[in-house]
mmCIF file of the N, C-alpha and C atoms, coordinates in Angstrom:
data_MODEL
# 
_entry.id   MODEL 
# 
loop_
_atom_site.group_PDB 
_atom_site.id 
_atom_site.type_symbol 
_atom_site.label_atom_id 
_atom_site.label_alt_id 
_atom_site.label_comp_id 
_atom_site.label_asym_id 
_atom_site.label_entity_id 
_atom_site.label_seq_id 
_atom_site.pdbx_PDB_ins_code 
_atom_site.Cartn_x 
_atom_site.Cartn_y 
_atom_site.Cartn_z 
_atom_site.occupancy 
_atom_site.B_iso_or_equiv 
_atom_site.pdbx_formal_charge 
_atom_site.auth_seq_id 
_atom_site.auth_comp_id 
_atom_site.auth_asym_id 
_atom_site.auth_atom_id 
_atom_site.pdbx_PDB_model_num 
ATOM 1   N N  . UNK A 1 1  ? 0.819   -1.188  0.000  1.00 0.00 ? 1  UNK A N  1 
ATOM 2   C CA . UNK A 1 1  ? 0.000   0.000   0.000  1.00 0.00 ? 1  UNK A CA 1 
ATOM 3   C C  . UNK A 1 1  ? 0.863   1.251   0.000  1.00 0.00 ? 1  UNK A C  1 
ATOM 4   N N  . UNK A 1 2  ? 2.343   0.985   0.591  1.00 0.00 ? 2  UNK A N  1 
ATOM 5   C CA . UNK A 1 2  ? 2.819   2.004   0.391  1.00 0.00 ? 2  UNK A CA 1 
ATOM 6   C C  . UNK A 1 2  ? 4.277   2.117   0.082  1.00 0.00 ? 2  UNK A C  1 
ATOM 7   N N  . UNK A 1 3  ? 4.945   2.643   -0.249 1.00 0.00 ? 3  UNK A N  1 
ATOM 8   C CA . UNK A 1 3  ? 6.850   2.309   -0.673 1.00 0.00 ? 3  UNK A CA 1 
ATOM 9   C C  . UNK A 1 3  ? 7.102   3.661   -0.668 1.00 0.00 ? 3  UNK A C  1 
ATOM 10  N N  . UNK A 1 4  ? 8.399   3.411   0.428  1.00 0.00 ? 4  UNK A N  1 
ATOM 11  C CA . UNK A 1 4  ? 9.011   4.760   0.945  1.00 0.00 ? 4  UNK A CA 1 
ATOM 12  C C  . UNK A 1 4  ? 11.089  3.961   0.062  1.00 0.00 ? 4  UNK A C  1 
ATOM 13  N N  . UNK A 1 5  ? 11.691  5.021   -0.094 1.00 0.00 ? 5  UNK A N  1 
ATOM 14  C CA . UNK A 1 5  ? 13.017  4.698   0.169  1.00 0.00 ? 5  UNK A CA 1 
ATOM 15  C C  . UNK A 1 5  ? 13.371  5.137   1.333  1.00 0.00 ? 5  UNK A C  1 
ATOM 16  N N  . UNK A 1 6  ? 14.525  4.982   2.055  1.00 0.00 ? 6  UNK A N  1 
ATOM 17  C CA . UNK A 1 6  ? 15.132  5.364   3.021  1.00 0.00 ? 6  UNK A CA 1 
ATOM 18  C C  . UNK A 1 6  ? 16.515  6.779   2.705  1.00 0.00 ? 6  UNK A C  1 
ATOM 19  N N  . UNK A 1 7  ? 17.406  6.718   3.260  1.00 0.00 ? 7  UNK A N  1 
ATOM 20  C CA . UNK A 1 7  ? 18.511  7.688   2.965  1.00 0.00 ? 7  UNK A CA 1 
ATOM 21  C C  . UNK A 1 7  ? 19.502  7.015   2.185  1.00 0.00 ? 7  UNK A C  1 
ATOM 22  N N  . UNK A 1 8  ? 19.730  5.675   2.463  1.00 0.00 ? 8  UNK A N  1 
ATOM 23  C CA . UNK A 1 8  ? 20.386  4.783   2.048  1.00 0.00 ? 8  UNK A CA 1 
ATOM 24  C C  . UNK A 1 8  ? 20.145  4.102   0.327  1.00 0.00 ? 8  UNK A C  1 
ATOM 25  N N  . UNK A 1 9  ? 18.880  4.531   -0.434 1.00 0.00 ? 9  UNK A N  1 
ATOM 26  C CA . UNK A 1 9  ? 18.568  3.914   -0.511 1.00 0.00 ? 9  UNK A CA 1 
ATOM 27  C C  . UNK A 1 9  ? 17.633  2.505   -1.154 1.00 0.00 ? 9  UNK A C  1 
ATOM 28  N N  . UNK A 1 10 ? 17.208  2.100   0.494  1.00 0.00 ? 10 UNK A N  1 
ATOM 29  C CA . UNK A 1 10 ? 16.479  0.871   0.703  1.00 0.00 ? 10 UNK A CA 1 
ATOM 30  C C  . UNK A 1 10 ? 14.763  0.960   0.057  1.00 0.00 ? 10 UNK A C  1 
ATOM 31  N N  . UNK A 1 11 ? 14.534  0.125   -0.420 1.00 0.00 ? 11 UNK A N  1 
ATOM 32  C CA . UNK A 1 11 ? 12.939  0.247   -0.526 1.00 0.00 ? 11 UNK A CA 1 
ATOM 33  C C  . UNK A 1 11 ? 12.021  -0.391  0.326  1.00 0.00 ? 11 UNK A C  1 
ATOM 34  N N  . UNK A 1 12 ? 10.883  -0.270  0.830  1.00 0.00 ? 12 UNK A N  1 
ATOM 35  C CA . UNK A 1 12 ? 10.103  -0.684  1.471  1.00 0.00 ? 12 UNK A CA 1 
ATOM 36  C C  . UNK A 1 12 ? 8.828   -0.171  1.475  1.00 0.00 ? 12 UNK A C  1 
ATOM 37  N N  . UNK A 1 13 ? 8.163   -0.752  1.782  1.00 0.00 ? 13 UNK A N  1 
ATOM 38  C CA . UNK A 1 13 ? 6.625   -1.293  1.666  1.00 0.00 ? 13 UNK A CA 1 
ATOM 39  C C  . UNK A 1 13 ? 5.841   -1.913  2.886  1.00 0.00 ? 13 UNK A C  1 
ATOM 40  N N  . UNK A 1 14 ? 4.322   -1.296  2.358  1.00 0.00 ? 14 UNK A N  1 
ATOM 41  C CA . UNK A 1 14 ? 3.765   -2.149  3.521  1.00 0.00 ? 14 UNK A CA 1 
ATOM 42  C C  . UNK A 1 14 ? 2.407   -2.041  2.950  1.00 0.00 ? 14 UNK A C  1 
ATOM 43  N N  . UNK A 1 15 ? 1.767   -3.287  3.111  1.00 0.00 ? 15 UNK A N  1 
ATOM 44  C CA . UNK A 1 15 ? 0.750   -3.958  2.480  1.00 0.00 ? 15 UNK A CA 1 
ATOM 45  C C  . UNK A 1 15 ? -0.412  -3.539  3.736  1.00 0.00 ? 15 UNK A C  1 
ATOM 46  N N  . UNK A 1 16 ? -2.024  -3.090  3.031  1.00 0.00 ? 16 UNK A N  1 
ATOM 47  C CA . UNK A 1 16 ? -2.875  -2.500  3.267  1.00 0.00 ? 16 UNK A CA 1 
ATOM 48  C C  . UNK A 1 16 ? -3.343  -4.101  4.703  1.00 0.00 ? 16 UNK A C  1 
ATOM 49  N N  . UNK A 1 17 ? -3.499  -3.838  5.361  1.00 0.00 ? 17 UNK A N  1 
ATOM 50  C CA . UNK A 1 17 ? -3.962  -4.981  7.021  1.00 0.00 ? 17 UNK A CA 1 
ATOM 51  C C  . UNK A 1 17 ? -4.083  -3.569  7.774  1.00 0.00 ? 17 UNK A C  1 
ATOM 52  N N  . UNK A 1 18 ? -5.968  -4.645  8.189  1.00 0.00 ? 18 UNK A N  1 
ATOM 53  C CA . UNK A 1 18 ? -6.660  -4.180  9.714  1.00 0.00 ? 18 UNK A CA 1 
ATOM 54  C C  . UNK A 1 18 ? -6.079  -3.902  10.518 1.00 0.00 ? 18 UNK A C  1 
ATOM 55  N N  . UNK A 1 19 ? -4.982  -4.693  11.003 1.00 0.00 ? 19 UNK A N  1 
ATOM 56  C CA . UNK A 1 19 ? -4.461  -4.594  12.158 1.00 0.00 ? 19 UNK A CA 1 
ATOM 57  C C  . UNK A 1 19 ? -2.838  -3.813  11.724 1.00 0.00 ? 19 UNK A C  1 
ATOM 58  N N  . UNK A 1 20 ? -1.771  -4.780  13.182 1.00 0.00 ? 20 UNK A N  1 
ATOM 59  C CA . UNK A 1 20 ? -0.577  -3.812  12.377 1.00 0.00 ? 20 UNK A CA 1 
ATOM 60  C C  . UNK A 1 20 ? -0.031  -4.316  11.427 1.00 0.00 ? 20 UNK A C  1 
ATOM 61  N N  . UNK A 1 21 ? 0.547   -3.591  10.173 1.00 0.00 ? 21 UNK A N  1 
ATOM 62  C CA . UNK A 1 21 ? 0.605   -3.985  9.308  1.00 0.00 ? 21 UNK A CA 1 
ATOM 63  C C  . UNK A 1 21 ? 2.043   -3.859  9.047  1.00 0.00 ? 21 UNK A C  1 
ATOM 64  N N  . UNK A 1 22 ? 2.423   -5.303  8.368  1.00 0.00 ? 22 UNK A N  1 
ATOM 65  C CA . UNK A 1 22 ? 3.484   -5.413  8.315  1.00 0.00 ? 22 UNK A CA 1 
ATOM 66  C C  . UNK A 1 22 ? 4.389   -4.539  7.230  1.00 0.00 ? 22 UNK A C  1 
ATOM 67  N N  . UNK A 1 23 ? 6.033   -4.470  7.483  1.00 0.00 ? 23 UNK A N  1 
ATOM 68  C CA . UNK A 1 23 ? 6.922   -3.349  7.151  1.00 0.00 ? 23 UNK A CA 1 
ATOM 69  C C  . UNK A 1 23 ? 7.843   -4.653  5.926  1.00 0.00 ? 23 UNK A C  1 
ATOM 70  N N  . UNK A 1 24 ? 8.064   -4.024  4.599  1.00 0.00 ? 24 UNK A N  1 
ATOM 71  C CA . UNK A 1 24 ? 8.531   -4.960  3.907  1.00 0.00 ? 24 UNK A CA 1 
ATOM 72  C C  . UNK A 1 24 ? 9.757   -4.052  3.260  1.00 0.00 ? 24 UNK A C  1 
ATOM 73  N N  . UNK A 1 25 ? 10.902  -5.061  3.397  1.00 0.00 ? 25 UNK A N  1 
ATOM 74  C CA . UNK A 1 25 ? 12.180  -4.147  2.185  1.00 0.00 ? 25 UNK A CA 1 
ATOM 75  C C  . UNK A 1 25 ? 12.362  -5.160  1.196  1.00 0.00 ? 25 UNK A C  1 
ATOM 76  N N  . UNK A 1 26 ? 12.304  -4.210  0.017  1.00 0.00 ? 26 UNK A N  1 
ATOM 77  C CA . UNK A 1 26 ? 12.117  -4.933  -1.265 1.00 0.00 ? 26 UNK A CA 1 
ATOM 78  C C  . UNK A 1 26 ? 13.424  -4.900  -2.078 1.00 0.00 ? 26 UNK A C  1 
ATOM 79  N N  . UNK A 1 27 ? 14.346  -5.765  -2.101 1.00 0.00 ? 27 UNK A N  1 
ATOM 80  C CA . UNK A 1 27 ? 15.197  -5.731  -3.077 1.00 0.00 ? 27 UNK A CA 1 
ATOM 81  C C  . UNK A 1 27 ? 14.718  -5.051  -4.542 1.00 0.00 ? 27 UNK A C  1 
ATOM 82  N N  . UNK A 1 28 ? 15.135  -4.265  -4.936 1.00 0.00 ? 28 UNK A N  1 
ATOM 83  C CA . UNK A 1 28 ? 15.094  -3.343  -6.439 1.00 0.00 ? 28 UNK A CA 1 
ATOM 84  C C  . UNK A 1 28 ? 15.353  -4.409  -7.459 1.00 0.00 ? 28 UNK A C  1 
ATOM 85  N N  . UNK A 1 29 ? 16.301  -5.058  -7.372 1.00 0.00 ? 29 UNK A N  1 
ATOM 86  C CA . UNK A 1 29 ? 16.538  -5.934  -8.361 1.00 0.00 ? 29 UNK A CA 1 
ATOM 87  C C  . UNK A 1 29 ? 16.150  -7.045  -8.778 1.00 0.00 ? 29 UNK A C  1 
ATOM 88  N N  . UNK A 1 30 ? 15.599  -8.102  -7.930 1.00 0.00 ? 30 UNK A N  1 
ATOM 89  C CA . UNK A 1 30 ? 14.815  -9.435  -8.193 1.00 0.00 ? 30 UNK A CA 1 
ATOM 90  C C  . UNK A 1 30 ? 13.637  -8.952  -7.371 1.00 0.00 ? 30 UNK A C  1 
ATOM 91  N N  . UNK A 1 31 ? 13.255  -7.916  -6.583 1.00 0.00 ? 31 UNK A N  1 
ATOM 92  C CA . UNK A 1 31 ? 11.432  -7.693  -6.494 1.00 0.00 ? 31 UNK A CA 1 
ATOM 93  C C  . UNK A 1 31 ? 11.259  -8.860  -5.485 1.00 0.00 ? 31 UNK A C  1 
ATOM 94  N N  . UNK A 1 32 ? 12.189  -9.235  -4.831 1.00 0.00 ? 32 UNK A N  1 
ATOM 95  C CA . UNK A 1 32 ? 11.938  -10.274 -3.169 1.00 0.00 ? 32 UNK A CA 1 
ATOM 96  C C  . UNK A 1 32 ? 11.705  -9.553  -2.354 1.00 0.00 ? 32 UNK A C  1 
ATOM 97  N N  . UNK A 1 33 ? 10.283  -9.634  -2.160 1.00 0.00 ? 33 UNK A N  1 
ATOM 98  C CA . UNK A 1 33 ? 10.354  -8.855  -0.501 1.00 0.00 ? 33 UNK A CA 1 
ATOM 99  C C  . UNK A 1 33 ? 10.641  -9.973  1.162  1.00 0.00 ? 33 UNK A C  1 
ATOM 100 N N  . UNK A 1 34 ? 10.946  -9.059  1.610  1.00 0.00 ? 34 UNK A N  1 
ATOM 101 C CA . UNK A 1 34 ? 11.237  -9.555  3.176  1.00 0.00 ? 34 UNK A CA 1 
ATOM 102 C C  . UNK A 1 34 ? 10.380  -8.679  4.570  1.00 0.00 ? 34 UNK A C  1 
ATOM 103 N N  . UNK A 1 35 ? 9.611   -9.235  5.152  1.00 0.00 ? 35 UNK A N  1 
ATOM 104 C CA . UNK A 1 35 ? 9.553   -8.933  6.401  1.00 0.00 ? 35 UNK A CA 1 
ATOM 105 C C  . UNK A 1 35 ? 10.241  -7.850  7.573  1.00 0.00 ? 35 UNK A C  1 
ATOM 106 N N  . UNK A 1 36 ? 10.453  -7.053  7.632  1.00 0.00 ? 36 UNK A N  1 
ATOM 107 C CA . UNK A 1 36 ? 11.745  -6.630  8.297  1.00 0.00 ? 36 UNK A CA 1 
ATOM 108 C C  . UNK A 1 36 ? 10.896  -6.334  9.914  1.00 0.00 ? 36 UNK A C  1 
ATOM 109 N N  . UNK A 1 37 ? 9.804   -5.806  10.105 1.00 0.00 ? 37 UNK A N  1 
ATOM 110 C CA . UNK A 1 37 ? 9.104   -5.344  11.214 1.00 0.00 ? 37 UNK A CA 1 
ATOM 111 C C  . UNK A 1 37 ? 7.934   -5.434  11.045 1.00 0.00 ? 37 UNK A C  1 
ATOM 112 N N  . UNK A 1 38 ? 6.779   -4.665  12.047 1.00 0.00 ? 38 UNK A N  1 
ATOM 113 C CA . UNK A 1 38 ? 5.554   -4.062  11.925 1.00 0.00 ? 38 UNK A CA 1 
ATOM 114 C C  . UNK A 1 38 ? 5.599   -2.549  12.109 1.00 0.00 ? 38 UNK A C  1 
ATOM 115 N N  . UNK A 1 39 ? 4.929   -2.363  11.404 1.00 0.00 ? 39 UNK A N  1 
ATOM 116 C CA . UNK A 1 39 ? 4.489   -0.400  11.453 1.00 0.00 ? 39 UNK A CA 1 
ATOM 117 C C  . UNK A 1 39 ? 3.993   -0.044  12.773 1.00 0.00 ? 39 UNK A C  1 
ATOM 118 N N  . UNK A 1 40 ? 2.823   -0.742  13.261 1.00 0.00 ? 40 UNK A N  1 
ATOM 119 C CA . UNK A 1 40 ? 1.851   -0.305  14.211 1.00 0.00 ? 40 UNK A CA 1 
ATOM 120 C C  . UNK A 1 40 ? 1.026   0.403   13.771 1.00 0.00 ? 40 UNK A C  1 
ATOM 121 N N  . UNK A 1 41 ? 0.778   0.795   12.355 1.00 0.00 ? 41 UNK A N  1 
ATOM 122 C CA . UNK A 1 41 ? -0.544  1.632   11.539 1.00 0.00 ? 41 UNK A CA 1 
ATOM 123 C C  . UNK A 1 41 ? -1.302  0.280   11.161 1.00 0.00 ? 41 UNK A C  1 
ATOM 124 N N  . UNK A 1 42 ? -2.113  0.725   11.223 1.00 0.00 ? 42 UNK A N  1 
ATOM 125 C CA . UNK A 1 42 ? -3.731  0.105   10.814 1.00 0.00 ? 42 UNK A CA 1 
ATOM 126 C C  . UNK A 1 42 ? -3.874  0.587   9.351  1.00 0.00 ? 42 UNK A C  1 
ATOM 127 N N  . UNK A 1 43 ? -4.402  -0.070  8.120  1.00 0.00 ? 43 UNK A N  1 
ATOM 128 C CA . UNK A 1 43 ? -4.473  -0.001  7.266  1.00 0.00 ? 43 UNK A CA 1 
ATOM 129 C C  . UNK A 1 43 ? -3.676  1.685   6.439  1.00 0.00 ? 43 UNK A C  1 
ATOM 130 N N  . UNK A 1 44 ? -2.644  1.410   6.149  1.00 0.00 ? 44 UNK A N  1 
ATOM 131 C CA . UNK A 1 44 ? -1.231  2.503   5.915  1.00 0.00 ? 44 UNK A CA 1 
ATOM 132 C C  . UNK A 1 44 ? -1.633  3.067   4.593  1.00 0.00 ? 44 UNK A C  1 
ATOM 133 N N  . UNK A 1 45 ? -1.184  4.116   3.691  1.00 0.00 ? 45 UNK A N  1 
ATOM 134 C CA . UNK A 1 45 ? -1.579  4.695   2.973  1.00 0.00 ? 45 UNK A CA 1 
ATOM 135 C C  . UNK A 1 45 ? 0.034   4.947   2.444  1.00 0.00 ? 45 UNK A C  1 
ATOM 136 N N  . UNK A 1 46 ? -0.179  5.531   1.094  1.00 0.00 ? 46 UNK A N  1 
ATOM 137 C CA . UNK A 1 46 ? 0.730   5.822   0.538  1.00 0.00 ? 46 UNK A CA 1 
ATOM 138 C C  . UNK A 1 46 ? 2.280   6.478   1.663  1.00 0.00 ? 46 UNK A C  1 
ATOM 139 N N  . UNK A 1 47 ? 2.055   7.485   2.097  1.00 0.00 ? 47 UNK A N  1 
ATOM 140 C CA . UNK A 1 47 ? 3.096   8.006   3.269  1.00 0.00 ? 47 UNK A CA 1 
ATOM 141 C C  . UNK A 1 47 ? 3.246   8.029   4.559  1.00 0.00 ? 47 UNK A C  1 
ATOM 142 N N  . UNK A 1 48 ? 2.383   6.959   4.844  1.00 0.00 ? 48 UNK A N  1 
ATOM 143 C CA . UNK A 1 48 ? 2.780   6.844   6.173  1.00 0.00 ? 48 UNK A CA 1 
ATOM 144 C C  . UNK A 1 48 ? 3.889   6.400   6.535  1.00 0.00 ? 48 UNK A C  1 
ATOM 145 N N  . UNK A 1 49 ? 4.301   5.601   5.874  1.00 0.00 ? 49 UNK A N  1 
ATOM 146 C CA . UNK A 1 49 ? 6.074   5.097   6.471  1.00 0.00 ? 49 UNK A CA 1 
ATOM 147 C C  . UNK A 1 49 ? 6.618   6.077   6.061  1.00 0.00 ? 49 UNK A C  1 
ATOM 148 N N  . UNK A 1 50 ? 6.700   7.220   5.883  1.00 0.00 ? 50 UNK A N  1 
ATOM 149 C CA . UNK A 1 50 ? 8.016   8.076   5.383  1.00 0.00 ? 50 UNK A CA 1 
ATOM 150 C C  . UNK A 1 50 ? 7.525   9.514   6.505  1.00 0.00 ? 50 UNK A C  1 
ATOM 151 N N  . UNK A 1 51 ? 7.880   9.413   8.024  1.00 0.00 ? 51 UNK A N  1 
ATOM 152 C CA . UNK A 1 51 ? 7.705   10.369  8.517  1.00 0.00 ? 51 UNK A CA 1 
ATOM 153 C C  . UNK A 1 51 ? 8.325   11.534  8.414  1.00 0.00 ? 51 UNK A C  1 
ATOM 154 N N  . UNK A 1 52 ? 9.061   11.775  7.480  1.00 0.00 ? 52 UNK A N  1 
ATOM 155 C CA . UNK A 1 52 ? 9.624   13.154  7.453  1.00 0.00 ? 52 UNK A CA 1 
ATOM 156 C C  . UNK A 1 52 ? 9.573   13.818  6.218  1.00 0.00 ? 52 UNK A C  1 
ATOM 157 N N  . UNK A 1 53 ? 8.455   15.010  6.831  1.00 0.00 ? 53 UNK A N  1 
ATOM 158 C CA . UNK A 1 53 ? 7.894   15.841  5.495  1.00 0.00 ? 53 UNK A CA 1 
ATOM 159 C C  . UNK A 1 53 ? 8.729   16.394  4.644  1.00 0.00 ? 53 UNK A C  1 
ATOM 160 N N  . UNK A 1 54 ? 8.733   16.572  3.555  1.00 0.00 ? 54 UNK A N  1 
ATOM 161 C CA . UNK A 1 54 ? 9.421   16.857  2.312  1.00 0.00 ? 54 UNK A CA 1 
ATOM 162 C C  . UNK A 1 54 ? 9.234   19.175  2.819  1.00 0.00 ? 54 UNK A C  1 
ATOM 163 N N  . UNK A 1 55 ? 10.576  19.559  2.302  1.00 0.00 ? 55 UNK A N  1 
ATOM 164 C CA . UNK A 1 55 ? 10.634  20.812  2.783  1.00 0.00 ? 55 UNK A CA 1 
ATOM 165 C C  . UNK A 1 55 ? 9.706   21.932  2.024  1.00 0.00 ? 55 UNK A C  1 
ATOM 166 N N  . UNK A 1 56 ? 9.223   21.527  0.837  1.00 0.00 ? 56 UNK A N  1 
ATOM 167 C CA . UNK A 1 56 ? 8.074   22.161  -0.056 1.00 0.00 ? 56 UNK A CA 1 
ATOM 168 C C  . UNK A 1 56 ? 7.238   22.200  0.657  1.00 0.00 ? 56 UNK A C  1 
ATOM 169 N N  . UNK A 1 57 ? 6.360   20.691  1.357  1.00 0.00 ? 57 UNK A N  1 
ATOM 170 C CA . UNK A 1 57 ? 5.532   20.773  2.597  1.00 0.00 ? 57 UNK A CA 1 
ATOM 171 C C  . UNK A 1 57 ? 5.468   21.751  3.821  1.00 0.00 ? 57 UNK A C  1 
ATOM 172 N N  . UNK A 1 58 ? 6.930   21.885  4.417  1.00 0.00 ? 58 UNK A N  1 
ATOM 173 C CA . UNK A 1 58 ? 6.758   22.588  5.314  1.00 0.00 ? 58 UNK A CA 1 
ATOM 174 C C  . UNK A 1 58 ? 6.476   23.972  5.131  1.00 0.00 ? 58 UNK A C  1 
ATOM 175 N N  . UNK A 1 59 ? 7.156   24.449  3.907  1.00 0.00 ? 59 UNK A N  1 
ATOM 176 C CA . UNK A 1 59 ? 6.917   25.748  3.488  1.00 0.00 ? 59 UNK A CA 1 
ATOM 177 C C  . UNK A 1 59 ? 5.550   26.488  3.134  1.00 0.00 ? 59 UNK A C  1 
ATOM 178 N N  . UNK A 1 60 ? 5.177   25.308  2.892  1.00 0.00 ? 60 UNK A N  1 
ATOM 179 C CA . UNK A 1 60 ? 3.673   25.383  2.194  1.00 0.00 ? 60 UNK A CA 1 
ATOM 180 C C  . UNK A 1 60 ? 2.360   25.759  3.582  1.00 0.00 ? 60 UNK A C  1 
ATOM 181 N N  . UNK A 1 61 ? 2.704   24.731  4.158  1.00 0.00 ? 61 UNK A N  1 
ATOM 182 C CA . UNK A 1 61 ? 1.999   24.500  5.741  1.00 0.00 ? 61 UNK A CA 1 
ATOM 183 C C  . UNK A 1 61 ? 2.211   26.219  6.582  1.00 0.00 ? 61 UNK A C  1 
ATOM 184 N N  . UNK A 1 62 ? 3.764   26.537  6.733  1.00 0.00 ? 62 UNK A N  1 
ATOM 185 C CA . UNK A 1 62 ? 3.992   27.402  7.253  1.00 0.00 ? 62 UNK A CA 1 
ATOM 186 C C  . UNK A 1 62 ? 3.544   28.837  6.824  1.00 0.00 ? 62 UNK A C  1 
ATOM 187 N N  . UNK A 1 63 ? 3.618   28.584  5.191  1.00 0.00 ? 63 UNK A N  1 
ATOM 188 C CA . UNK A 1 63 ? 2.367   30.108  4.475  1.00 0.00 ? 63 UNK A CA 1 
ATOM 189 C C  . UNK A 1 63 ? 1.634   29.945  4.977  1.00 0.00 ? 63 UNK A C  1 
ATOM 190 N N  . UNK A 1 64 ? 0.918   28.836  5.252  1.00 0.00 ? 64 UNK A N  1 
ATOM 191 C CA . UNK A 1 64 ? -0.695  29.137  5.170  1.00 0.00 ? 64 UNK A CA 1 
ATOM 192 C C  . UNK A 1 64 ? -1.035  29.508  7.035  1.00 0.00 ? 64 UNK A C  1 
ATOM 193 N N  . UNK A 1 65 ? 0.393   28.967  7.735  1.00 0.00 ? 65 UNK A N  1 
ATOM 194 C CA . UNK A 1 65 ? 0.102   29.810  9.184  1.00 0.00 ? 65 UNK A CA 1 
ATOM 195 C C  . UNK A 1 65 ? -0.136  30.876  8.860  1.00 0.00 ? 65 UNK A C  1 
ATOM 196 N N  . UNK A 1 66 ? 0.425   31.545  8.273  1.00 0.00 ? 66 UNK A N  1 
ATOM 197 C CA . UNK A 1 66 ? 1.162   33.126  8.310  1.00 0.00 ? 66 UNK A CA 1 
ATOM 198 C C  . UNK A 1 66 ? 0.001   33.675  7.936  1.00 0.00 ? 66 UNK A C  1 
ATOM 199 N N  . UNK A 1 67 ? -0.868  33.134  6.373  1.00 0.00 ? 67 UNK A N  1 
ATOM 200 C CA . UNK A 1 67 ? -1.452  33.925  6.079  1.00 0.00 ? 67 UNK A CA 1 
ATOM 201 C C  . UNK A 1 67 ? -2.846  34.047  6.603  1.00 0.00 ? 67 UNK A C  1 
ATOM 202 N N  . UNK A 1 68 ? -3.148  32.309  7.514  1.00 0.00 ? 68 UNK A N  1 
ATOM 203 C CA . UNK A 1 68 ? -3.856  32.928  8.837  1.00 0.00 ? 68 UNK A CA 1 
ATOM 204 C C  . UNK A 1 68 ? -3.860  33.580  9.805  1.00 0.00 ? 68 UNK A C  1 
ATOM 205 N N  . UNK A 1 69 ? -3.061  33.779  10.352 1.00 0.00 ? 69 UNK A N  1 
ATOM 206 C CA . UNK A 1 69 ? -2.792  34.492  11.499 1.00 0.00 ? 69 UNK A CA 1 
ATOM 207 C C  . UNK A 1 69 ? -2.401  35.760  11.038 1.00 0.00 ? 69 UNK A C  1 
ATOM 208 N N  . UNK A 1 70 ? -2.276  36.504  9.490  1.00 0.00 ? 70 UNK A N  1 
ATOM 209 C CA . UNK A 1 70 ? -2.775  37.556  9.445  1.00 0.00 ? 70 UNK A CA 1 
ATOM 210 C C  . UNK A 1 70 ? -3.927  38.135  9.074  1.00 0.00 ? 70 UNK A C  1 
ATOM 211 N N  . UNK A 1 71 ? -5.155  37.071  8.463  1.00 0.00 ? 71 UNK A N  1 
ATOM 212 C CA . UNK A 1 71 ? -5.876  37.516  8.314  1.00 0.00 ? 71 UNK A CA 1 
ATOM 213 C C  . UNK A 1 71 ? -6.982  37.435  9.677  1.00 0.00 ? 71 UNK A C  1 
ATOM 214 N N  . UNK A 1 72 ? -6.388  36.751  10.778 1.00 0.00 ? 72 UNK A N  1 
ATOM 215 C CA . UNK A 1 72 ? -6.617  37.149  11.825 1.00 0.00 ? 72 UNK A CA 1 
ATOM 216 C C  . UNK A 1 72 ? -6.338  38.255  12.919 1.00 0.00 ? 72 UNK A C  1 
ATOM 217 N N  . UNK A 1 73 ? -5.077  38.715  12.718 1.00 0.00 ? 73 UNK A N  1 
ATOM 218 C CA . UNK A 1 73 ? -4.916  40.244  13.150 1.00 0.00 ? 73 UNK A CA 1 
ATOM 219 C C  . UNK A 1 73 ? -5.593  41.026  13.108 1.00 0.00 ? 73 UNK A C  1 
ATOM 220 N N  . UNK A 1 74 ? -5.970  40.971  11.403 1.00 0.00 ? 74 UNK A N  1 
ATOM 221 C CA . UNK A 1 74 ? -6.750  42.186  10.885 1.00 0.00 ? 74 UNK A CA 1 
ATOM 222 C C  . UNK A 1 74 ? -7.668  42.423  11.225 1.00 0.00 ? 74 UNK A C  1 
ATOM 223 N N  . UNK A 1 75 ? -8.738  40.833  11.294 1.00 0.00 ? 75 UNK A N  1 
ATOM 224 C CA . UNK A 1 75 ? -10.067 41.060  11.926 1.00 0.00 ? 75 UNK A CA 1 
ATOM 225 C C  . UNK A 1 75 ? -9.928  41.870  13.663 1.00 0.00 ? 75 UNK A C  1 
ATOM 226 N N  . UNK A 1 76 ? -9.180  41.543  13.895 1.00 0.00 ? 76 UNK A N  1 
ATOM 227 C CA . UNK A 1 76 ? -9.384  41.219  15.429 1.00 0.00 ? 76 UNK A CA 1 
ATOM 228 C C  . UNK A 1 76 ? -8.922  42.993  15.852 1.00 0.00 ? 76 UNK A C  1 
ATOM 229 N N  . UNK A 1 77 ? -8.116  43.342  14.907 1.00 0.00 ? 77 UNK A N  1 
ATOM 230 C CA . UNK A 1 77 ? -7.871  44.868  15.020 1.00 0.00 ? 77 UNK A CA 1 
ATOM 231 C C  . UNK A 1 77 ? -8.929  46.122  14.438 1.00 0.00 ? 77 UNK A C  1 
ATOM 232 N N  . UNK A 1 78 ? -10.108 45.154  13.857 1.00 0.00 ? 78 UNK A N  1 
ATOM 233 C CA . UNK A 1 78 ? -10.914 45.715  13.531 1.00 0.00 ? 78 UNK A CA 1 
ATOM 234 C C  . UNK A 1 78 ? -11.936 46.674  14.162 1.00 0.00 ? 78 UNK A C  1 
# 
């Protein structure tokens, strides 16, 4: 359900399960996957294994503080 690389890297995956769902690294080259852990997510989605937001994200997230919290000033100075 979902494939992150690592820094290194590694590929991995983890297949859509109710419960926790297991963590897979996939050799690139013969497409063997292996077991390596569990996630502890319940049915995982594309990015959930890759906890660390990409810096476009943060930038993006952090406008849209800004440009709330000024269009909250304004009101509030109203």
């Amino acid at each position: 359900m979902g494939l992150a690389f690592d820094g290194s890297d590694n590929l991995f995956a983890t297949s859509w399960c109710a419960g926790n769902s297991p963590l897979y690294e996939i050799n690139p080259v013969t497409g063997v996957a292996g077991i390596v852990g569990f996630t502890g997510i319940a049915n995982p989605h594309g990015g959930d294994i890759n906890p660390i937001p990409e810096p476009s994200s943060i930038v993006l997230v952090a406008s849209g503080f800004i440009g709330l919290a000024g269009t909250l000033r304004r009101r509030l100075t109203r």
